[in-house]
MDAnalysis code that builds the backbone (N, CA, C; Angstrom):
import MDAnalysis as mda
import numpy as np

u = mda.Universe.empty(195, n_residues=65, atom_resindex=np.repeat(np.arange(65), 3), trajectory=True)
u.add_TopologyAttr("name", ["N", "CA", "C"] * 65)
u.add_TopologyAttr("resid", np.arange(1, 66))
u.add_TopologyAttr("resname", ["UNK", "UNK", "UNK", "UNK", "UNK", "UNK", "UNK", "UNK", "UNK", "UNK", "UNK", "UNK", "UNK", "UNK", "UNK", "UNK", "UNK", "UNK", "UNK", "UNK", "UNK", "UNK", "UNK", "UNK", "UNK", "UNK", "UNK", "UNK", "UNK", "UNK", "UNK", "UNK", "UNK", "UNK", "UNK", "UNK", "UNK", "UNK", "UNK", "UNK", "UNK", "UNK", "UNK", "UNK", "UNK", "UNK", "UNK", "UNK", "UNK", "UNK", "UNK", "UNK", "UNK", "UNK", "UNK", "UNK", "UNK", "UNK", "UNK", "UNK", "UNK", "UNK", "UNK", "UNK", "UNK"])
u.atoms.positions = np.array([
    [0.674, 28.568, 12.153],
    [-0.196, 27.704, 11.399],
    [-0.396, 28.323, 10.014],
    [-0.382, 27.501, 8.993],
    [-0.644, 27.685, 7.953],
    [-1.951, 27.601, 7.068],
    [-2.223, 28.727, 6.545],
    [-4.028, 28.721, 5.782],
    [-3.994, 29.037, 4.545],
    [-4.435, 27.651, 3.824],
    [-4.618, 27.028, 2.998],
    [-5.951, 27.493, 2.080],
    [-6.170, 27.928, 0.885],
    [-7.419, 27.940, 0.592],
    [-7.356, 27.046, -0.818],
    [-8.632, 26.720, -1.247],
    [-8.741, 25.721, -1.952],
    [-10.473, 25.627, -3.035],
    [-10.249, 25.813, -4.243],
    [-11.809, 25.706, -4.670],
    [-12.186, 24.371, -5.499],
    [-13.418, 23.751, -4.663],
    [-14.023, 22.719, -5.284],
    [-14.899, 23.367, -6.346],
    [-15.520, 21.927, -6.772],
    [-16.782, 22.272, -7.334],
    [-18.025, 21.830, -6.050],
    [-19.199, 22.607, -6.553],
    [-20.601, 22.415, -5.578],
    [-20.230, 21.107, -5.215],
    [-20.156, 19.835, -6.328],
    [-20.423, 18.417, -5.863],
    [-19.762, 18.198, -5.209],
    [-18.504, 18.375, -5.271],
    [-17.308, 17.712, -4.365],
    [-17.491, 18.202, -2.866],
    [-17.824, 19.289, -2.920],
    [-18.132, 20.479, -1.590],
    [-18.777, 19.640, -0.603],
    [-20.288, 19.363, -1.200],
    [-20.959, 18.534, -0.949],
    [-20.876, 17.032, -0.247],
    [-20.685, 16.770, -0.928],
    [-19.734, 15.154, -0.758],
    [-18.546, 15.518, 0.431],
    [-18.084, 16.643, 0.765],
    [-17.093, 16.304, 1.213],
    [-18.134, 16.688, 2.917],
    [-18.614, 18.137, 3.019],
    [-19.553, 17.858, 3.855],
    [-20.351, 16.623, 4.334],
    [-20.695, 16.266, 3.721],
    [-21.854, 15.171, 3.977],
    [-20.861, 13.841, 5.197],
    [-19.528, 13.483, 4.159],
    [-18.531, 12.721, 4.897],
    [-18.476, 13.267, 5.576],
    [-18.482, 14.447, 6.457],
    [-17.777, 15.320, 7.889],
    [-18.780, 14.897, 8.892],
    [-19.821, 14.970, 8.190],
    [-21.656, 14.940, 9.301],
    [-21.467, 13.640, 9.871],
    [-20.932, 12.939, 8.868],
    [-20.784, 11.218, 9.329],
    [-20.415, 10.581, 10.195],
    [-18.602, 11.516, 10.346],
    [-18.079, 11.549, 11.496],
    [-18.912, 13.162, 12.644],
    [-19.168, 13.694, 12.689],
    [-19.810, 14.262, 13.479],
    [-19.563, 15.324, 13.642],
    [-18.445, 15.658, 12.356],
    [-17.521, 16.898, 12.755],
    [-17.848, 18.116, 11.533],
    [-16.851, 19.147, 11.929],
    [-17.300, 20.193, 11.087],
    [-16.477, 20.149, 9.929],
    [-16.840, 20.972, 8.469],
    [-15.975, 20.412, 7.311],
    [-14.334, 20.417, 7.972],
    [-13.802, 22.073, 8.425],
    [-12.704, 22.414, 8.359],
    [-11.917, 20.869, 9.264],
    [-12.675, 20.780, 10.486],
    [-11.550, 19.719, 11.570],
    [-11.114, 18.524, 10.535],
    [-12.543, 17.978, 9.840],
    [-12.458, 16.801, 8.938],
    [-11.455, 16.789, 7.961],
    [-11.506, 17.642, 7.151],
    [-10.351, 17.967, 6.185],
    [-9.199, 17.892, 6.463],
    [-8.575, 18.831, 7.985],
    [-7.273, 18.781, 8.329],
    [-6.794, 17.283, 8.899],
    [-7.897, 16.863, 9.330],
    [-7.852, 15.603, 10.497],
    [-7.467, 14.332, 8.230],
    [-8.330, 15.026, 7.467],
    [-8.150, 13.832, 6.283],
    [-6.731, 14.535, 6.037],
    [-5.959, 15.365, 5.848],
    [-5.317, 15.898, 5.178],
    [-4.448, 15.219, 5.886],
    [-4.190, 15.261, 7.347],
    [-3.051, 15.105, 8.117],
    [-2.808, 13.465, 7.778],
    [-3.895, 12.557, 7.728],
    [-3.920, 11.209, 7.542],
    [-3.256, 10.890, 6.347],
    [-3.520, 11.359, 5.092],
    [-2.925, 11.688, 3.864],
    [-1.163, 11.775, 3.917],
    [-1.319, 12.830, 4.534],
    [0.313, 12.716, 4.949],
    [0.878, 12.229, 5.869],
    [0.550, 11.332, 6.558],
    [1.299, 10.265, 7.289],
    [1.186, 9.039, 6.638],
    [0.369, 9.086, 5.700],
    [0.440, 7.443, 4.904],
    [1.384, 7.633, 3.587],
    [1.592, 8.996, 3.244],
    [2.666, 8.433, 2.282],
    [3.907, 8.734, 2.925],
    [4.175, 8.749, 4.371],
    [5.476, 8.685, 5.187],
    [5.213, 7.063, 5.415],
    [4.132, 6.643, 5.560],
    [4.196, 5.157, 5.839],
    [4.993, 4.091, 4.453],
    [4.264, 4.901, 3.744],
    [4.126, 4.128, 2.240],
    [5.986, 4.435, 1.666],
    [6.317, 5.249, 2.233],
    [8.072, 5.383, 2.002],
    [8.588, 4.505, 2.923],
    [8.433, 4.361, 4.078],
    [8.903, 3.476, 5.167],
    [8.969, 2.105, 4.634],
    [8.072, 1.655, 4.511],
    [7.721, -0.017, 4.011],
    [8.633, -0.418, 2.749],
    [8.565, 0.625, 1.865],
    [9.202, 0.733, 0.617],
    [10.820, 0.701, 0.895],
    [10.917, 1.662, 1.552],
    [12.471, 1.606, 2.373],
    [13.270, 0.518, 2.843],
    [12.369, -0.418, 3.909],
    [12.384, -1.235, 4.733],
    [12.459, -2.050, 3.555],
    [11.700, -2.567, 2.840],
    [11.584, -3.752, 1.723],
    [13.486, -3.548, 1.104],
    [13.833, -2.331, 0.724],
    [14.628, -2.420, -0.184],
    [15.652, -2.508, 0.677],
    [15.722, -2.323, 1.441],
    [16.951, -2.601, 2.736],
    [17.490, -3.928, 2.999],
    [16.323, -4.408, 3.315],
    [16.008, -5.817, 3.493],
    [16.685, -7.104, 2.402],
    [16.138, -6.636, 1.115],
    [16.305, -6.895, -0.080],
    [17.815, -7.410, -0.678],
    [18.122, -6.003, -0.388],
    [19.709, -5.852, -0.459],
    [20.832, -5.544, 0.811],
    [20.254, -6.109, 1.758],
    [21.104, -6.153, 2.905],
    [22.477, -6.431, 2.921],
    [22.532, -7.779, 2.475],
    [24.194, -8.435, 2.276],
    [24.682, -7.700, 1.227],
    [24.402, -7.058, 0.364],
    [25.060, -6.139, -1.093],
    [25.587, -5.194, -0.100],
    [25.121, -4.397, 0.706],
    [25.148, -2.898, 1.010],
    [26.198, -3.322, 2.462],
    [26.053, -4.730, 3.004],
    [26.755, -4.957, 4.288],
    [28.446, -5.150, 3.050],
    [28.554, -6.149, 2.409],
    [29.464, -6.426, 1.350],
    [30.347, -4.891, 0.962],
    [29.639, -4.106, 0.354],
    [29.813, -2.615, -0.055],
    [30.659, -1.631, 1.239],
    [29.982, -1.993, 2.142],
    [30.142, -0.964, 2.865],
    [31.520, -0.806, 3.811],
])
């Protein structure tokens, strides 16, 4: 596992705590649990993008190939 360190400012700190209490959790789980979400949505956000351009140009690339 990999450890990461990272400096906010007070506010952000704050703010980011406060969101953790919300869900019920402690900063560190929240963060990794946001972090990990973070990076599965821009694997999503390539997918769709992918899929669109595939799609798009299907018969070019079937033609091409």
């Amino acid at each position: 596992m990999t450890t990461i360190t990272l400096q906010l400012d007070d506010k952000q700190a704050q703010l980011l705590r406060e969101k953790a209490e919300l869900y019920g959790l402690d900063l560190e789980p929240f963060l990794a649990a946001t972090i990990g979400e973070l990076a599965s949505q821009a694997e999503l956000d390539f997918d769709r993008a992918a899929a669109k351009v595939l799609r798009k140009n299907g018969e070019l690339y079937r033609r091409l190939a």
